[in-house]
HTML snippet that shows the backbone in 3Dmol.js (N, CA, C, O; Angstrom):
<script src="https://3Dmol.org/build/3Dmol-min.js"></script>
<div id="view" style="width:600px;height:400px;position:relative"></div>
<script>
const pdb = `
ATOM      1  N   UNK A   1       9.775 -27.475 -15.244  1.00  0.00           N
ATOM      2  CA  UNK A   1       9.403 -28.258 -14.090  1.00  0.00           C
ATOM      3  C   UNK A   1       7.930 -28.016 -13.782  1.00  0.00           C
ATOM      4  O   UNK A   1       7.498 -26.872 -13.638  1.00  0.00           O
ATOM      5  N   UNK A   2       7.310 -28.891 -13.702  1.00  0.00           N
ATOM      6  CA  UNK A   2       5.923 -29.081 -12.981  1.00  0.00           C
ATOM      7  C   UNK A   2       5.953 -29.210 -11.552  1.00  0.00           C
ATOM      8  O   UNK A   2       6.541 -29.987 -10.799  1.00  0.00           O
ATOM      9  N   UNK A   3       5.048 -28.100 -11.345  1.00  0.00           N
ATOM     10  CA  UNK A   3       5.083 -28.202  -9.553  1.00  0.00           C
ATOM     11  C   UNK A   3       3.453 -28.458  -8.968  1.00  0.00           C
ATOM     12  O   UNK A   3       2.416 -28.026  -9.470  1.00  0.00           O
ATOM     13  N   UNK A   4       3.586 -29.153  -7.962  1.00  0.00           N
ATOM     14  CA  UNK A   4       1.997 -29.389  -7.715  1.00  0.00           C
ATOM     15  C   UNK A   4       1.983 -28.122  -6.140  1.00  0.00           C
ATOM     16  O   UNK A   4       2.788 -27.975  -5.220  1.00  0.00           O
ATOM     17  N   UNK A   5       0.704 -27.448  -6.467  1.00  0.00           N
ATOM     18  CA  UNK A   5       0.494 -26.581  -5.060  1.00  0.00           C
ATOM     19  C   UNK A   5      -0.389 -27.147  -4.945  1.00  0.00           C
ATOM     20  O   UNK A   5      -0.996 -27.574  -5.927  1.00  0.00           O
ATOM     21  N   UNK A   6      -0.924 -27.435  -3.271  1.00  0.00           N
ATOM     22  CA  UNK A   6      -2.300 -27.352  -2.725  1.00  0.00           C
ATOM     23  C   UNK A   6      -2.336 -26.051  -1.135  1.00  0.00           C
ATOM     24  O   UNK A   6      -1.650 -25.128  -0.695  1.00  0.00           O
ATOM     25  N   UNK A   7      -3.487 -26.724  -0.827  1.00  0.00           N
ATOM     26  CA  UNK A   7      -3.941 -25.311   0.127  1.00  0.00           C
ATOM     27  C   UNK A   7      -3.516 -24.056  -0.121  1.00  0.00           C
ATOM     28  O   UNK A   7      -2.730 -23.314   0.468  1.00  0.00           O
ATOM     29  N   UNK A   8      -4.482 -23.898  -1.552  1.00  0.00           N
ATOM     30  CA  UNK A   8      -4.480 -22.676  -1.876  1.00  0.00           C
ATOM     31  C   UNK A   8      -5.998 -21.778  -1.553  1.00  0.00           C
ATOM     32  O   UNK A   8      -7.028 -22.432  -1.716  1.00  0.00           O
ATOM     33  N   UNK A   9      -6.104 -20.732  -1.233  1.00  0.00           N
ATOM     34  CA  UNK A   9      -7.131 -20.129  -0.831  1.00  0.00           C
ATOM     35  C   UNK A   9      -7.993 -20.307  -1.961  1.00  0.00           C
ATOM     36  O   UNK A   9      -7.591 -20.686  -3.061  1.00  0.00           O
ATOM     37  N   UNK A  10      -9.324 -19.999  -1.646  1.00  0.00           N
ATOM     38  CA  UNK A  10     -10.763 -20.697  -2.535  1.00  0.00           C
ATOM     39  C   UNK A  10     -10.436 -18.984  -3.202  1.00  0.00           C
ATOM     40  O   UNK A  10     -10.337 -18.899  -4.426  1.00  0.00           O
ATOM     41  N   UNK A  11     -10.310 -17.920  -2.507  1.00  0.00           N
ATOM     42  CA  UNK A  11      -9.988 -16.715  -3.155  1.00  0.00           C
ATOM     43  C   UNK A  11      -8.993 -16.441  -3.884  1.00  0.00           C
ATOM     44  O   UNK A  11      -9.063 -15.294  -4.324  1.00  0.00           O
ATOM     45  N   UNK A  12      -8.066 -17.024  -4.211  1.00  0.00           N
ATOM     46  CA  UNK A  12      -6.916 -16.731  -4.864  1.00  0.00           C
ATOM     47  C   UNK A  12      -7.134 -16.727  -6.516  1.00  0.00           C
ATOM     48  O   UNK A  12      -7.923 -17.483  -7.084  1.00  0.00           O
ATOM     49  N   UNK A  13      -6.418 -15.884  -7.091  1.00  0.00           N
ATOM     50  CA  UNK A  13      -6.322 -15.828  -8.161  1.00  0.00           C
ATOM     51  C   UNK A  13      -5.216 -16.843  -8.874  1.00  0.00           C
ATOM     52  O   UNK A  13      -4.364 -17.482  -8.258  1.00  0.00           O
ATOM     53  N   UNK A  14      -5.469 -16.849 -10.659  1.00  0.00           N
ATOM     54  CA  UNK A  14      -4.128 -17.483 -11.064  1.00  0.00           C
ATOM     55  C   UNK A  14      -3.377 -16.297 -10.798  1.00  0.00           C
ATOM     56  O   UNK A  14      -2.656 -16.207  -9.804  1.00  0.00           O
ATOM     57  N   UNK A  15      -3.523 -15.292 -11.722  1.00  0.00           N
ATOM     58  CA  UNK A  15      -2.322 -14.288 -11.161  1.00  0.00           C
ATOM     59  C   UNK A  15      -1.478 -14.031  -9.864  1.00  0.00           C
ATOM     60  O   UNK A  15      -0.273 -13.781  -9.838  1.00  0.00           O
ATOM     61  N   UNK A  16      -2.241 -14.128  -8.902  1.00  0.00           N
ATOM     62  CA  UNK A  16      -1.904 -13.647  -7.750  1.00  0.00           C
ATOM     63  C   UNK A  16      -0.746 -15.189  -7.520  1.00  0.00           C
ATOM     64  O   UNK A  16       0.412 -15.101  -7.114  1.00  0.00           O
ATOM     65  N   UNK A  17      -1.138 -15.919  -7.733  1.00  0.00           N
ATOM     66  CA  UNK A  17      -0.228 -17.515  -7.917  1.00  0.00           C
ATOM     67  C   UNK A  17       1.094 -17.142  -8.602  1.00  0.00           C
ATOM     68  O   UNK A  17       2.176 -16.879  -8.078  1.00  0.00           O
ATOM     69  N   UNK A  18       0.840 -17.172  -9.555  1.00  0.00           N
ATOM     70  CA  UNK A  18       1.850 -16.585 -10.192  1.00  0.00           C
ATOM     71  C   UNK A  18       2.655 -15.572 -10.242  1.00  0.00           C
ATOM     72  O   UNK A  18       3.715 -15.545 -10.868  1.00  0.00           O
ATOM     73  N   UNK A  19       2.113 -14.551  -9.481  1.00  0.00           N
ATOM     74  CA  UNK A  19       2.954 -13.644  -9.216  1.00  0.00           C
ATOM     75  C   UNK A  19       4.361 -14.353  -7.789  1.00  0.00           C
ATOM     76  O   UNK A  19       5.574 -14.187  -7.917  1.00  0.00           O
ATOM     77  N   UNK A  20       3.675 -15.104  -6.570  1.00  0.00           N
ATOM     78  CA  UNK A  20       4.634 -15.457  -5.833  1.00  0.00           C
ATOM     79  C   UNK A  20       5.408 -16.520  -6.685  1.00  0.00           C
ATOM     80  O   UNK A  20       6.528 -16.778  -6.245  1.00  0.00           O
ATOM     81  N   UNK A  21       5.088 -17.078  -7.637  1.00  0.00           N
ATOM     82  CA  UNK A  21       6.104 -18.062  -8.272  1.00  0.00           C
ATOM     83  C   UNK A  21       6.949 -16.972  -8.732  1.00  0.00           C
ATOM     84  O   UNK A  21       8.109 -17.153  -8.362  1.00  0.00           O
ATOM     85  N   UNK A  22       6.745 -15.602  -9.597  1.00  0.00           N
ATOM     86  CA  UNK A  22       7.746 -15.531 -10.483  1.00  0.00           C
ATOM     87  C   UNK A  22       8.561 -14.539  -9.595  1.00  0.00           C
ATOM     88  O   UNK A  22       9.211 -13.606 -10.066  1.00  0.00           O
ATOM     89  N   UNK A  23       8.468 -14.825  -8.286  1.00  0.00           N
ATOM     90  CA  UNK A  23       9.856 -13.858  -7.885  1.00  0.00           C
ATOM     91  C   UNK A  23      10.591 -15.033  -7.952  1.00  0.00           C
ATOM     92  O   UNK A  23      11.682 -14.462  -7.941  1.00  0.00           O
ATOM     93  N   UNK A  24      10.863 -16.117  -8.007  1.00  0.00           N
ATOM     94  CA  UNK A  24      12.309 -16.788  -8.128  1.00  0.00           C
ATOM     95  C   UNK A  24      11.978 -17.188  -9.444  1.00  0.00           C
ATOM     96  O   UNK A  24      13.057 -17.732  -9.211  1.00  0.00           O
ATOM     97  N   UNK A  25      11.680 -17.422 -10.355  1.00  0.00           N
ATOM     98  CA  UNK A  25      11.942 -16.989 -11.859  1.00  0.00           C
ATOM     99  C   UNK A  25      11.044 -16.683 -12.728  1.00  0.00           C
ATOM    100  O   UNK A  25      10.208 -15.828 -12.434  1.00  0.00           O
ATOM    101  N   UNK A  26      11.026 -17.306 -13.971  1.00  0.00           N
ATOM    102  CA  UNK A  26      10.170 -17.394 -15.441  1.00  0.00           C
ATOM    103  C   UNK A  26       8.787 -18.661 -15.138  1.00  0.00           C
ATOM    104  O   UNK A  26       8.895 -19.882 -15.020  1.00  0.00           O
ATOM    105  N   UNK A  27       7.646 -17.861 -15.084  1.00  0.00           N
ATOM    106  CA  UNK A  27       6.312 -18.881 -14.951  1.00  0.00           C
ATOM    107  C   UNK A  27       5.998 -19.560 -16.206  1.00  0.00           C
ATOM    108  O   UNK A  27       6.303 -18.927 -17.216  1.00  0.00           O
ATOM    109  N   UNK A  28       5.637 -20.324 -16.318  1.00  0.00           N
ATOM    110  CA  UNK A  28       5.331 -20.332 -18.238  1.00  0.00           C
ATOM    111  C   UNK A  28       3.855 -20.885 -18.255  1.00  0.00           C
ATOM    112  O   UNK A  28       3.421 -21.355 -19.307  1.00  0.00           O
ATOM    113  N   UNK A  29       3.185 -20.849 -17.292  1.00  0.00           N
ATOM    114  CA  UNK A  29       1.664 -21.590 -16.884  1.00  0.00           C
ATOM    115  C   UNK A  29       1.041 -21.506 -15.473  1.00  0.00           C
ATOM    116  O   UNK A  29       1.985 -21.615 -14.691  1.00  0.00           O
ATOM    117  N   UNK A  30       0.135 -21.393 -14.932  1.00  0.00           N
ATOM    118  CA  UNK A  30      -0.541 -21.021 -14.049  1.00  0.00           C
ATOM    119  C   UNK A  30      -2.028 -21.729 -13.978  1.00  0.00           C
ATOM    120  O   UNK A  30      -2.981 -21.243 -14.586  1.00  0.00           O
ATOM    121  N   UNK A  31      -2.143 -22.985 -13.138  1.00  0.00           N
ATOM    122  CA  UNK A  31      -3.936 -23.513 -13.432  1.00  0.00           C
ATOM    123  C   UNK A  31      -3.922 -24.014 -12.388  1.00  0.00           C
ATOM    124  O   UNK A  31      -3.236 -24.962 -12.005  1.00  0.00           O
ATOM    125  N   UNK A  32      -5.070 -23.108 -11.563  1.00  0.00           N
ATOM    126  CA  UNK A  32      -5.766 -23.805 -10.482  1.00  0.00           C
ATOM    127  C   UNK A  32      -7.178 -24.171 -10.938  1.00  0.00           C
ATOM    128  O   UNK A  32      -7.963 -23.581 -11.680  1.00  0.00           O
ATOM    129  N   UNK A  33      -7.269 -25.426 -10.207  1.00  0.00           N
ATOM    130  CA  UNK A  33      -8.373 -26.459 -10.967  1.00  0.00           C
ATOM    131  C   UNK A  33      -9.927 -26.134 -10.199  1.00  0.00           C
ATOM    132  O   UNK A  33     -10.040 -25.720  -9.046  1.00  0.00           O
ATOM    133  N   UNK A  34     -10.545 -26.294 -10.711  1.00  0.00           N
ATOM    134  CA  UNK A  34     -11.805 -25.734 -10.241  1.00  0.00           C
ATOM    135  C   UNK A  34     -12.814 -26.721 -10.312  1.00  0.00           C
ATOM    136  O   UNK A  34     -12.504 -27.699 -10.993  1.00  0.00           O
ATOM    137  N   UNK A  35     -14.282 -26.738  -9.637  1.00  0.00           N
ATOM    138  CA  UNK A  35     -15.045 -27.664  -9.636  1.00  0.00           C
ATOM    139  C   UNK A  35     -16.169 -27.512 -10.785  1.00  0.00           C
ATOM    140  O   UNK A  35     -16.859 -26.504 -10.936  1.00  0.00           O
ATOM    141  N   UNK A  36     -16.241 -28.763 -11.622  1.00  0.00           N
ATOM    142  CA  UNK A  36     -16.951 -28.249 -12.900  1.00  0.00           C
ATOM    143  C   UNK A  36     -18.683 -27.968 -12.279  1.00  0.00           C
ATOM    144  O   UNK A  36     -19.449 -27.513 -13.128  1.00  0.00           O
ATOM    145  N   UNK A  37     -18.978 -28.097 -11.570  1.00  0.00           N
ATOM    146  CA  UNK A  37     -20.507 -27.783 -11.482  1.00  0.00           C
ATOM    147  C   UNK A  37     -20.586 -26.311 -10.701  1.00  0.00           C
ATOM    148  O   UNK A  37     -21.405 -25.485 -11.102  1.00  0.00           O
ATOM    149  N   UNK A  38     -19.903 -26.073  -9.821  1.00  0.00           N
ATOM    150  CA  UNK A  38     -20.464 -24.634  -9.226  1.00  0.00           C
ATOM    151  C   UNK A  38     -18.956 -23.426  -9.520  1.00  0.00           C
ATOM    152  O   UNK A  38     -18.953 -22.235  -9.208  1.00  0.00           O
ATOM    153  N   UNK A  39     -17.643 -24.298 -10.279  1.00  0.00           N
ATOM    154  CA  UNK A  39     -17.002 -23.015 -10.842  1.00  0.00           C
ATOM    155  C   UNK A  39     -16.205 -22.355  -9.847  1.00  0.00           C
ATOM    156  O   UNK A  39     -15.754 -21.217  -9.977  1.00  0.00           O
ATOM    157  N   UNK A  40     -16.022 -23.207  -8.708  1.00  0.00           N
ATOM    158  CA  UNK A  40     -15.794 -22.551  -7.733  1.00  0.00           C
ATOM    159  C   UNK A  40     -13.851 -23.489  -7.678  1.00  0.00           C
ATOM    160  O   UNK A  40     -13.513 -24.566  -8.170  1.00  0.00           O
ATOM    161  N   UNK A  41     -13.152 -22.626  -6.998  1.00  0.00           N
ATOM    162  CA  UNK A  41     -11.417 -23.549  -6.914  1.00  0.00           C
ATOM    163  C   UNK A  41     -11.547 -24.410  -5.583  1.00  0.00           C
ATOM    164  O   UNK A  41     -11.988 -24.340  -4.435  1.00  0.00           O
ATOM    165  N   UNK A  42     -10.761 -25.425  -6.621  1.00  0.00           N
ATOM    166  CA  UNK A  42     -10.515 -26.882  -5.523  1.00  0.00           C
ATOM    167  C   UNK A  42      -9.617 -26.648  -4.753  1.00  0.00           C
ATOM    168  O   UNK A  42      -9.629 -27.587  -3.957  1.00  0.00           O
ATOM    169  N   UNK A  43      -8.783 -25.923  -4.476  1.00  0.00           N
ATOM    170  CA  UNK A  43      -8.095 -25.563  -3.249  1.00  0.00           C
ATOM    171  C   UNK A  43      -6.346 -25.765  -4.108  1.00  0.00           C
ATOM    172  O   UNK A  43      -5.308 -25.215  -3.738  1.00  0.00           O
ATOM    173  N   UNK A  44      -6.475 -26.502  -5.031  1.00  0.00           N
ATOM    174  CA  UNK A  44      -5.294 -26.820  -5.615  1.00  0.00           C
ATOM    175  C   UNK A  44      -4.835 -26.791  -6.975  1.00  0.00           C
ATOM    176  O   UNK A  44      -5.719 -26.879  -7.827  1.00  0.00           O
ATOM    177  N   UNK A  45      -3.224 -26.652  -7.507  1.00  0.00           N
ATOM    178  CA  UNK A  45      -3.271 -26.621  -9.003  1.00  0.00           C
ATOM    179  C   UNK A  45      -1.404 -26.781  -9.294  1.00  0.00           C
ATOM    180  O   UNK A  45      -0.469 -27.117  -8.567  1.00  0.00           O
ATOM    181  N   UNK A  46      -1.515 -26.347 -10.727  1.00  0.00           N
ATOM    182  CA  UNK A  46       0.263 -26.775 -11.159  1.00  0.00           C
ATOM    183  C   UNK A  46       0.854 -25.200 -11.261  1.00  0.00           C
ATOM    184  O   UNK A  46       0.270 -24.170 -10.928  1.00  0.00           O
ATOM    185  N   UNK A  47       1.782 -25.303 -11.652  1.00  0.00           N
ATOM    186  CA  UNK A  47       2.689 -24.193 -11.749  1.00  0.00           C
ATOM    187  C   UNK A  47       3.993 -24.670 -12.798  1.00  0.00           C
ATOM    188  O   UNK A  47       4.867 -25.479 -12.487  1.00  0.00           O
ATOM    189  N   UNK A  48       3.908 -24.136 -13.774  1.00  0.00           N
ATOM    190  CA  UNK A  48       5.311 -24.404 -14.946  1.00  0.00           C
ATOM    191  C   UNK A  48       6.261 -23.588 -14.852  1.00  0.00           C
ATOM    192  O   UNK A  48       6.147 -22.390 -15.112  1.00  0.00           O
ATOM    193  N   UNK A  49       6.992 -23.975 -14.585  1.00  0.00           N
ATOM    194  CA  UNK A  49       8.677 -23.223 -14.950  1.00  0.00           C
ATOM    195  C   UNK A  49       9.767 -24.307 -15.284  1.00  0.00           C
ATOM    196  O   UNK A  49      10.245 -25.369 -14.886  1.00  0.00           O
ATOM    197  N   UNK A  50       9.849 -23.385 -16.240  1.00  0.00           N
ATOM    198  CA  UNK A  50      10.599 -23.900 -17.514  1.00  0.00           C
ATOM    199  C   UNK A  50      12.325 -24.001 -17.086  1.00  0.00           C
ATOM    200  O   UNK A  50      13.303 -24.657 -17.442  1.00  0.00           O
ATOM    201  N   UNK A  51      12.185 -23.533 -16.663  1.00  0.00           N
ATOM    202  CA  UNK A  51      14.337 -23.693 -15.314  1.00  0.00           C
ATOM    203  C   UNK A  51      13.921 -24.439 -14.249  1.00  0.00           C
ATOM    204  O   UNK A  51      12.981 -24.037 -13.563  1.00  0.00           O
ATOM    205  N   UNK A  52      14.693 -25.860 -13.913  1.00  0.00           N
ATOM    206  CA  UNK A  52      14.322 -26.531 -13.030  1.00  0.00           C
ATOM    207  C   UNK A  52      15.130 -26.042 -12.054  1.00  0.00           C
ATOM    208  O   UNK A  52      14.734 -26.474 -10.971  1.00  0.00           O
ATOM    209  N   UNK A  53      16.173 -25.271 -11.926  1.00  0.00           N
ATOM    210  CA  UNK A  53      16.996 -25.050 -10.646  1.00  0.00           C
ATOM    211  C   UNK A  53      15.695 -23.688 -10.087  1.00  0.00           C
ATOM    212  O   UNK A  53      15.136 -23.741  -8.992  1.00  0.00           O
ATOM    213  N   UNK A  54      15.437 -22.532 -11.163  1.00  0.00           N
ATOM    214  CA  UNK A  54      14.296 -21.483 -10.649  1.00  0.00           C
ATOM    215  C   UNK A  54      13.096 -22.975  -9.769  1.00  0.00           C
ATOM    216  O   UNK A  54      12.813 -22.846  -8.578  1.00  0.00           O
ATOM    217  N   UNK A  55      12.714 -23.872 -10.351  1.00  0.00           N
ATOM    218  CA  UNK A  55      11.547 -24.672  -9.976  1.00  0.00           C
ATOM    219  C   UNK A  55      12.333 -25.227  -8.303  1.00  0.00           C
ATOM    220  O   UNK A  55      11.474 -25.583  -7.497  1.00  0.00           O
ATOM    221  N   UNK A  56      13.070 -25.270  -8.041  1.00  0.00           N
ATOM    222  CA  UNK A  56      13.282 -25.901  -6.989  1.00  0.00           C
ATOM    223  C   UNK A  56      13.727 -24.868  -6.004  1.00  0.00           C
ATOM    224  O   UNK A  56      14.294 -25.247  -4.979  1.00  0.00           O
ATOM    225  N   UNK A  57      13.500 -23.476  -6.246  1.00  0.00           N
ATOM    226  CA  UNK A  57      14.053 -22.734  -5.068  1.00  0.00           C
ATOM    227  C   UNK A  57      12.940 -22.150  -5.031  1.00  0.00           C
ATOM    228  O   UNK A  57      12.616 -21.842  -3.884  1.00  0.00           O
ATOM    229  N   UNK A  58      11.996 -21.784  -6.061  1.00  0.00           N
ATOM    230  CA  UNK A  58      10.580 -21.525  -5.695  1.00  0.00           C
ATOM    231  C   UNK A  58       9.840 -22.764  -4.753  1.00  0.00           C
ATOM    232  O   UNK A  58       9.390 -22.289  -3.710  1.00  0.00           O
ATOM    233  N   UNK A  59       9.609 -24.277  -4.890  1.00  0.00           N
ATOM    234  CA  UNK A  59       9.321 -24.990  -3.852  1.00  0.00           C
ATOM    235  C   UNK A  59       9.961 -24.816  -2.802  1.00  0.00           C
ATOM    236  O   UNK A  59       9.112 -24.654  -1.925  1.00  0.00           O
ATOM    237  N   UNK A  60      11.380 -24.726  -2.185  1.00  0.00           N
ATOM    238  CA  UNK A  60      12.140 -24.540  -1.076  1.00  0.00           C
ATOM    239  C   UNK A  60      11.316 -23.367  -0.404  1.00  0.00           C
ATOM    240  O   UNK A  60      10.582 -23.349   0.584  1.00  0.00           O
ATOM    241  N   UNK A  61      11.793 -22.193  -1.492  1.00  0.00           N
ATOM    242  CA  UNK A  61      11.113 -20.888  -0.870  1.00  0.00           C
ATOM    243  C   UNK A  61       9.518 -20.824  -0.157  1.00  0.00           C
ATOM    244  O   UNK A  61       9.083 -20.543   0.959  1.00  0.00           O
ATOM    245  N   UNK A  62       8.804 -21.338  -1.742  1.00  0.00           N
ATOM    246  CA  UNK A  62       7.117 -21.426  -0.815  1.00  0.00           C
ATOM    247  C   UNK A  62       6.422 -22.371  -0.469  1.00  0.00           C
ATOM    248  O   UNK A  62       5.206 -22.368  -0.661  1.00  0.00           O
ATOM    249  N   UNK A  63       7.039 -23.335   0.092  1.00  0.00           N
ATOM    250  CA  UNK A  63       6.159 -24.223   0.335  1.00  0.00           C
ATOM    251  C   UNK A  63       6.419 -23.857   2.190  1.00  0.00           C
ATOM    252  O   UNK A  63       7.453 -23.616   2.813  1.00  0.00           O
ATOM    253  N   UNK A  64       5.144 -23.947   2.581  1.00  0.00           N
ATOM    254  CA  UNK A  64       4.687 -23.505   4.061  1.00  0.00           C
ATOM    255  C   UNK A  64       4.597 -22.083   4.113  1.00  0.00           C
ATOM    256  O   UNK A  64       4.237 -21.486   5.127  1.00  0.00           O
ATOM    257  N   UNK A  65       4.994 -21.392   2.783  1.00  0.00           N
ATOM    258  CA  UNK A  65       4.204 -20.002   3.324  1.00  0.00           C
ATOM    259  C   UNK A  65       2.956 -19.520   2.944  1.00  0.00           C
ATOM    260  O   UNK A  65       2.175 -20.085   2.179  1.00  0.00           O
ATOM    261  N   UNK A  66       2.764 -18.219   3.631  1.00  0.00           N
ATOM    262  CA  UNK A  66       1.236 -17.983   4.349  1.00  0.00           C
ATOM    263  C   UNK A  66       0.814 -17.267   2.650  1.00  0.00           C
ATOM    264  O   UNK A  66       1.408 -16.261   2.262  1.00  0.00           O
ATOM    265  N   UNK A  67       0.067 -17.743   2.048  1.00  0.00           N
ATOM    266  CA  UNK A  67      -0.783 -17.304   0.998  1.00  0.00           C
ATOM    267  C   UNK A  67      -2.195 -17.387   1.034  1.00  0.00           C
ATOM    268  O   UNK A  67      -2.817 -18.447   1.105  1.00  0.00           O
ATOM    269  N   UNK A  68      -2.812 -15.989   0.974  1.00  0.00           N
ATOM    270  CA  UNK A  68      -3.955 -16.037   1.706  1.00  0.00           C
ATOM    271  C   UNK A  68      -4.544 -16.675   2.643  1.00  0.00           C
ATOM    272  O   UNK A  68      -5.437 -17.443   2.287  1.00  0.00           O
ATOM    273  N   UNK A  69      -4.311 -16.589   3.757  1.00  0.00           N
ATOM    274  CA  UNK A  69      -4.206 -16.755   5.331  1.00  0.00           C
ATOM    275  C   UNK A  69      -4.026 -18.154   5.282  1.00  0.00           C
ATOM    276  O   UNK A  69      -4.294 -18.701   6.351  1.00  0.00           O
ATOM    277  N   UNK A  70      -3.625 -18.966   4.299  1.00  0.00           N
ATOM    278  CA  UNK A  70      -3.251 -20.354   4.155  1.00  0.00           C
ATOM    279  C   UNK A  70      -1.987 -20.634   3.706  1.00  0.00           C
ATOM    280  O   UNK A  70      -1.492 -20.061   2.735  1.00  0.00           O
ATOM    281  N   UNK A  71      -1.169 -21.881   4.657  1.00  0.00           N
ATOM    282  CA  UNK A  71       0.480 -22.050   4.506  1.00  0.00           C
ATOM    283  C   UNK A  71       0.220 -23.387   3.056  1.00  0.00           C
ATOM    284  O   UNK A  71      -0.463 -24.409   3.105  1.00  0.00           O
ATOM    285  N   UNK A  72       0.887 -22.956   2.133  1.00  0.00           N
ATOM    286  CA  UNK A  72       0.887 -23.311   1.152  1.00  0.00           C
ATOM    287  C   UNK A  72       1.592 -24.355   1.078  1.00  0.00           C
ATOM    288  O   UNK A  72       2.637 -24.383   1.729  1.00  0.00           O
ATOM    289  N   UNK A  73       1.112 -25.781   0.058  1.00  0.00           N
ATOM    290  CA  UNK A  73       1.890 -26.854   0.204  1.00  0.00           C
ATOM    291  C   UNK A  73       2.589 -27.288  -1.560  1.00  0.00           C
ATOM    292  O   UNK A  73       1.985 -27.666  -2.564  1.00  0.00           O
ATOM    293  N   UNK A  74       4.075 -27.022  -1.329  1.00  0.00           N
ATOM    294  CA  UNK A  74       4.412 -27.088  -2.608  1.00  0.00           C
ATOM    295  C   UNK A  74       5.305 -28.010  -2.803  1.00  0.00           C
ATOM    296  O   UNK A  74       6.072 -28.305  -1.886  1.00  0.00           O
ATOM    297  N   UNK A  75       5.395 -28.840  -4.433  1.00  0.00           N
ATOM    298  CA  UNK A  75       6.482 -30.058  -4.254  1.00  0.00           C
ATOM    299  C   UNK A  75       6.483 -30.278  -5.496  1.00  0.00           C
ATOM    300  O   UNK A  75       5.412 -30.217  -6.100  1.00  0.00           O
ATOM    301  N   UNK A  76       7.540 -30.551  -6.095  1.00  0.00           N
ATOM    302  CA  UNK A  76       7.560 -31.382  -7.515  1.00  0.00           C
ATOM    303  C   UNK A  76       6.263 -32.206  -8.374  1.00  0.00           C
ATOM    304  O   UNK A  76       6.223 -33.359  -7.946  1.00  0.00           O
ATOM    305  N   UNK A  77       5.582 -32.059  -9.059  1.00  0.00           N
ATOM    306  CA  UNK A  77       4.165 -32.987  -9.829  1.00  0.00           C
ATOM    307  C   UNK A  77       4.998 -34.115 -10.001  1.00  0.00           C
ATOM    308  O   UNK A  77       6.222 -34.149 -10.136  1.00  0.00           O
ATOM    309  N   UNK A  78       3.831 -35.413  -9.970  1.00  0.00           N
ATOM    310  CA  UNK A  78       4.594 -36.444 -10.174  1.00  0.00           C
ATOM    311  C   UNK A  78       4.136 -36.811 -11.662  1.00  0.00           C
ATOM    312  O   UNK A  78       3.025 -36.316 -11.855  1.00  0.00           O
ATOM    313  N   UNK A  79       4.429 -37.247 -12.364  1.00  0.00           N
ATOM    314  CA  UNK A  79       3.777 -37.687 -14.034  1.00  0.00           C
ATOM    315  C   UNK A  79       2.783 -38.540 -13.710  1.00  0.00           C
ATOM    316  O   UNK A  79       2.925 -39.445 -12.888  1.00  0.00           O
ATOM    317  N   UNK A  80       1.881 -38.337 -14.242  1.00  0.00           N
ATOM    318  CA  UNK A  80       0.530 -39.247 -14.511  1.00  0.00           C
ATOM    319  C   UNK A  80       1.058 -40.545 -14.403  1.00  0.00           C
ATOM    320  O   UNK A  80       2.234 -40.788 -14.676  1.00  0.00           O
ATOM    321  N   UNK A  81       0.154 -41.498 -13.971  1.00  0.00           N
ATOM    322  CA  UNK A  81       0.360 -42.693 -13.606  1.00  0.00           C
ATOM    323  C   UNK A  81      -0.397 -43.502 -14.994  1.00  0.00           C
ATOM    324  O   UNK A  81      -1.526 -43.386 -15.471  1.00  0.00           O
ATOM    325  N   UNK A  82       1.134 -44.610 -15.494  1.00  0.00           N
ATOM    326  CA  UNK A  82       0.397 -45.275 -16.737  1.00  0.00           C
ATOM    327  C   UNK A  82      -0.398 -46.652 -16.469  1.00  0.00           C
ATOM    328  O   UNK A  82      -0.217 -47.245 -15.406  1.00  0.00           O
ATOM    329  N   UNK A  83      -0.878 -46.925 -17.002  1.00  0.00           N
ATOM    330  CA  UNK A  83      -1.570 -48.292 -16.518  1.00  0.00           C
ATOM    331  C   UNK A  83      -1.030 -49.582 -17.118  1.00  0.00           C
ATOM    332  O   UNK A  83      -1.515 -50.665 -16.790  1.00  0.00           O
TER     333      UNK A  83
END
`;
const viewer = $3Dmol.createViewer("view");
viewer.addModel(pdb, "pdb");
viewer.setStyle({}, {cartoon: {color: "spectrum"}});
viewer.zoomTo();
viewer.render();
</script>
């Protein structure tokens, strides 16, 4: 399952991301997206887990909680849009 997070702290690590994903299961990817000119994080990114029932109790679980002094917004990715 692909999960989209935003309002994630400009300080946050992938690890540190990943670490609150993998208390409800197996992570298999971790990318918060960053701005290509100053390198700095866009506030947002995906999260893979590979068990969609683990993927949906990790969104239940964190979405609105406080990760780095910011309530985190988490939800299913939607697939790229085809044209």
């Amino acid at each position: 399952m692909n999960i989209y997070v935003a309002n994630i702290s400009f300080r946050a690590s992938e690890d540190e991301l990943k670490a609150a994903f993998a208390q409800y299961g197996e992570v298999s990817s971790v990318k918060i997206l960053k701005d290509r000119e100053t390198n700095r994080s866009r506030g947002f990114g995906f999260v893979e887990m590979p068990n969609d029932e683990e993927g949906k109790n990790a969104i239940n679980g964190l979405n609105g909680f406080e990760f780095g002094q910011r309530n985190l917004v988490v939800k299913e990715a939607l697939p790229p849009k085809q044209d």
